[in-house]
BAFI-3210 file (N, C-alpha, C; in Angstrom, 3 decimals, decimal comma, padded with zeros to 6 digits):
// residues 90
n [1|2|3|4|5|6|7|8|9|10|11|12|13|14|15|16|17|18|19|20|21|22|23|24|25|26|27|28|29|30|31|32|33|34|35|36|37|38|39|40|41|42|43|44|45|46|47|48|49|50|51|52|53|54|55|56|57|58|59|60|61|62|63|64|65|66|67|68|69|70|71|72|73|74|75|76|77|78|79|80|81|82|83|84|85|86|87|88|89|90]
n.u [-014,320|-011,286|-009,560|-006,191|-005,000|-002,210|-000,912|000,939|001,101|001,617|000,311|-001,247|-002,428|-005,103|-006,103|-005,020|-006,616|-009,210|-008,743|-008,820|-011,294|-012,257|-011,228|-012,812|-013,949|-011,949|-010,346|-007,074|-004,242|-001,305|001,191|003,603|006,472|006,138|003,734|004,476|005,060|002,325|002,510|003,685|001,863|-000,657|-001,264|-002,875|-005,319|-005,304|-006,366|-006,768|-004,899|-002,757|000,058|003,610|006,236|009,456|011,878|010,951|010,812|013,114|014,601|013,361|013,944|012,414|010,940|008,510|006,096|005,942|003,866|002,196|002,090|002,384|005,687|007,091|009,261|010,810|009,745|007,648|005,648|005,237|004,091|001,809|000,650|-000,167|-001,939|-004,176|-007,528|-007,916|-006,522|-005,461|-004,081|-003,333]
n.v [007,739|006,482|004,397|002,624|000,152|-002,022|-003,585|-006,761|-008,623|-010,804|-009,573|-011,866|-012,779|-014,109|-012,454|-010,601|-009,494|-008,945|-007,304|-004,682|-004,924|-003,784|-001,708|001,433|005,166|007,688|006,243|004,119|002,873|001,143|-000,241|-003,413|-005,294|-007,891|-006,841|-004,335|-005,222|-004,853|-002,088|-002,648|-004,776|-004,331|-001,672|-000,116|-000,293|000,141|002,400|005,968|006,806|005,296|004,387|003,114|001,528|002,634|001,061|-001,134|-001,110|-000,775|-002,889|-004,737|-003,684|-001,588|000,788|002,721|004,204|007,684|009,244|006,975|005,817|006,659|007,279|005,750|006,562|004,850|006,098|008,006|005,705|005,596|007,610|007,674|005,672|006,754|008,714|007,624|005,792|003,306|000,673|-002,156|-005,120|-007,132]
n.w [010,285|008,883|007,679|007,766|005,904|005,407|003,535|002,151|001,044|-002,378|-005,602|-006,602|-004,628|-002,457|-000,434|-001,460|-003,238|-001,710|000,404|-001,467|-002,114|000,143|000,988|001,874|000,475|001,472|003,052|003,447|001,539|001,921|000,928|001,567|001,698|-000,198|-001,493|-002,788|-005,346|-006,695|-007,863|-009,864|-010,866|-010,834|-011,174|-012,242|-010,567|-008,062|-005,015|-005,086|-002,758|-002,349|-000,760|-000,957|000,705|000,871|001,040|000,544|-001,897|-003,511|-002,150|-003,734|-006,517|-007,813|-009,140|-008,992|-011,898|-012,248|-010,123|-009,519|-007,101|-003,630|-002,624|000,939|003,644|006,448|008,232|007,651|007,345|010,174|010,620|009,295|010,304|012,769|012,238|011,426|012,305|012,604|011,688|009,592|008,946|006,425]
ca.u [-013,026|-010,584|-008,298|-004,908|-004,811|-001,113|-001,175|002,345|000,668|001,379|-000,909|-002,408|-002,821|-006,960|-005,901|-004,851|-008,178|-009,966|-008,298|-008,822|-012,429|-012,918|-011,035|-013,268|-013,711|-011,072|-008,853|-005,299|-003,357|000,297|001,839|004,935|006,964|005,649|003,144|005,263|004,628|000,908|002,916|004,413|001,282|-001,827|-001,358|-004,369|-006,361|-004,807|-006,812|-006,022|-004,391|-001,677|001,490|004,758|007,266|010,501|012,995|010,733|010,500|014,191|015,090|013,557|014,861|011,210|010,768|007,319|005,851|006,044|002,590|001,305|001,872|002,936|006,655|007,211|009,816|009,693|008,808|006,259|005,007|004,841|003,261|000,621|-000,270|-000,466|-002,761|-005,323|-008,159|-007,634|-005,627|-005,471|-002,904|-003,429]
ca.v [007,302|006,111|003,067|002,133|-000,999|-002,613|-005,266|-007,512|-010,386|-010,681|-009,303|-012,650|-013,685|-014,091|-011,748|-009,015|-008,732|-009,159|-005,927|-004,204|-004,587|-003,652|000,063|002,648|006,253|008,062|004,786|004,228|001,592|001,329|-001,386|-003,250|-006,208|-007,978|-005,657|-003,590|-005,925|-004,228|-000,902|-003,243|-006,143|-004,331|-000,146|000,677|-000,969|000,931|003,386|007,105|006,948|004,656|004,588|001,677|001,734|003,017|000,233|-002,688|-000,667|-000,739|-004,145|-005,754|-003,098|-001,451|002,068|003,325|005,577|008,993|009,376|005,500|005,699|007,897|006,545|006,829|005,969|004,263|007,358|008,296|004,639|005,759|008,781|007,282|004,917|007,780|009,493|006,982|005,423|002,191|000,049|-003,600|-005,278|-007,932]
ca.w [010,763|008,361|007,828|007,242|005,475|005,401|002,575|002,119|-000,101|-004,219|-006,290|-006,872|-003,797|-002,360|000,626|-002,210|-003,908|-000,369|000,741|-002,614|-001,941|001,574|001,010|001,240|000,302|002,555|003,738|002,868|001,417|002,786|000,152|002,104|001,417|-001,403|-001,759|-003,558|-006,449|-007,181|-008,374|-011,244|-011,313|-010,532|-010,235|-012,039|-009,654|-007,050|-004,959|-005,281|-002,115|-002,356|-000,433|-000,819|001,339|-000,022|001,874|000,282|-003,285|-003,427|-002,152|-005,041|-007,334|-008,517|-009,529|-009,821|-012,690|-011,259|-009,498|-009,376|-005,547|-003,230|-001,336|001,938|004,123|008,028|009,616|006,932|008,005|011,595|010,466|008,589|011,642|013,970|011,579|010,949|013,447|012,512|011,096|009,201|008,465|005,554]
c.u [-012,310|-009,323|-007,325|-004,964|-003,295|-001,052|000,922|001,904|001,078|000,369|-002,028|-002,862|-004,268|-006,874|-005,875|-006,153|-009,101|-009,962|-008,804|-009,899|-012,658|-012,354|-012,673|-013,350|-012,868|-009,999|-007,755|-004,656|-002,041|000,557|003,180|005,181|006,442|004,586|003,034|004,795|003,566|001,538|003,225|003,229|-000,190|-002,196|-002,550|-005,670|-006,411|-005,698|-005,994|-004,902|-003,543|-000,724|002,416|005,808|008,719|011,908|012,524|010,782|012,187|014,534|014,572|013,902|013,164|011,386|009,659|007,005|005,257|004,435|001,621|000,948|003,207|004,373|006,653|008,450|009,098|009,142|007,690|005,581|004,570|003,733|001,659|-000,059|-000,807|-001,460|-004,188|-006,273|-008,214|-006,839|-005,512|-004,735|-003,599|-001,932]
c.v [006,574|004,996|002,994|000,991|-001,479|-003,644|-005,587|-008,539|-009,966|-010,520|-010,462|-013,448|-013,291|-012,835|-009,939|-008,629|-008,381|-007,470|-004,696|-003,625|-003,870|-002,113|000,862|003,993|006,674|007,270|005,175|003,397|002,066|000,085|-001,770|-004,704|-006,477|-007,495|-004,897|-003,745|-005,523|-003,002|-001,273|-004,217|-005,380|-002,779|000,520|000,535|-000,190|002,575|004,863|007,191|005,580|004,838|003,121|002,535|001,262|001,552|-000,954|-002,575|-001,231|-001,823|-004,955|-005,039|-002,682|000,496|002,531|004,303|006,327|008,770|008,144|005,654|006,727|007,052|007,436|005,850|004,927|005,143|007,962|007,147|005,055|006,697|008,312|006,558|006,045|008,583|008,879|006,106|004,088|001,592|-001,945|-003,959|-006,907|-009,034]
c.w [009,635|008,539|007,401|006,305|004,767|004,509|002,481|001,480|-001,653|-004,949|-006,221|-005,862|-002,879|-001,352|-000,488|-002,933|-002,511|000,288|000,017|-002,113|-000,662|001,844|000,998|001,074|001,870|003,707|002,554|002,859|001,494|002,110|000,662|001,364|-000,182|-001,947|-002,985|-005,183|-007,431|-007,849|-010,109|-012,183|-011,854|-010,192|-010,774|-011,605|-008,150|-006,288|-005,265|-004,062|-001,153|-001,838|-000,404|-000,249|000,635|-000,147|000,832|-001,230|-003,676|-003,277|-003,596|-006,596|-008,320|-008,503|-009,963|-010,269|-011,626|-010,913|-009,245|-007,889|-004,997|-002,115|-000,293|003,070|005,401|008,387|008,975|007,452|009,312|011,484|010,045|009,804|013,150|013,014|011,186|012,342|013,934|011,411|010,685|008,523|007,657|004,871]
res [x|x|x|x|x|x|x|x|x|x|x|x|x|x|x|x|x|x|x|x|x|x|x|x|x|x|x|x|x|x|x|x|x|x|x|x|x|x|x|x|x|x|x|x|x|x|x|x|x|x|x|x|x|x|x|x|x|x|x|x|x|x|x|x|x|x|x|x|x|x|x|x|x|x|x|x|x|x|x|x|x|x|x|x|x|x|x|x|x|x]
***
């Protein structure tokens, strides 16, 4: 069964490594709010299956190198939660 995991903390915050660790093979990080931040702080740390949400990429004016992470809008968000068995929001 596979996880979502929702992170919104700054790279350096204890919650963002916490998360980091606790992925495993076949989960899915969903980078929102400040989040975002890891694309710019922390992306080669980043599992393969990365997604930031486009709305929060944009508000702080970030542009990630082509293939770091995968954007996705809200409804990709919805999508992703309807696709996964569980879900943790960090």
């Amino acid at each position: 069964m596979s996880t979502l995991h929702i992170l919104n903390k700054f790279p350096d915050h204890p919650r963002f490594r916490a998360c980091l660790e606790a992925i495993a093979e076949g989960d899915t990080l969903l980078l929102i709010e400040n989040g975002v931040l890891a694309t710019l702080a922390a992306a080669g740390e980043l599992p393969a299956t990365t997604h930031t949400l486009a709305a929060d990429l944009a508000a702080r004016g970030i542009r990630p190198a082509e293939g770091d992470t995968r954007v996705v809008d809200y409804a990709g968000m919805v999508r992703l939660t309807t696709t996964h068995s569980h879900i943790i929001s960090w």
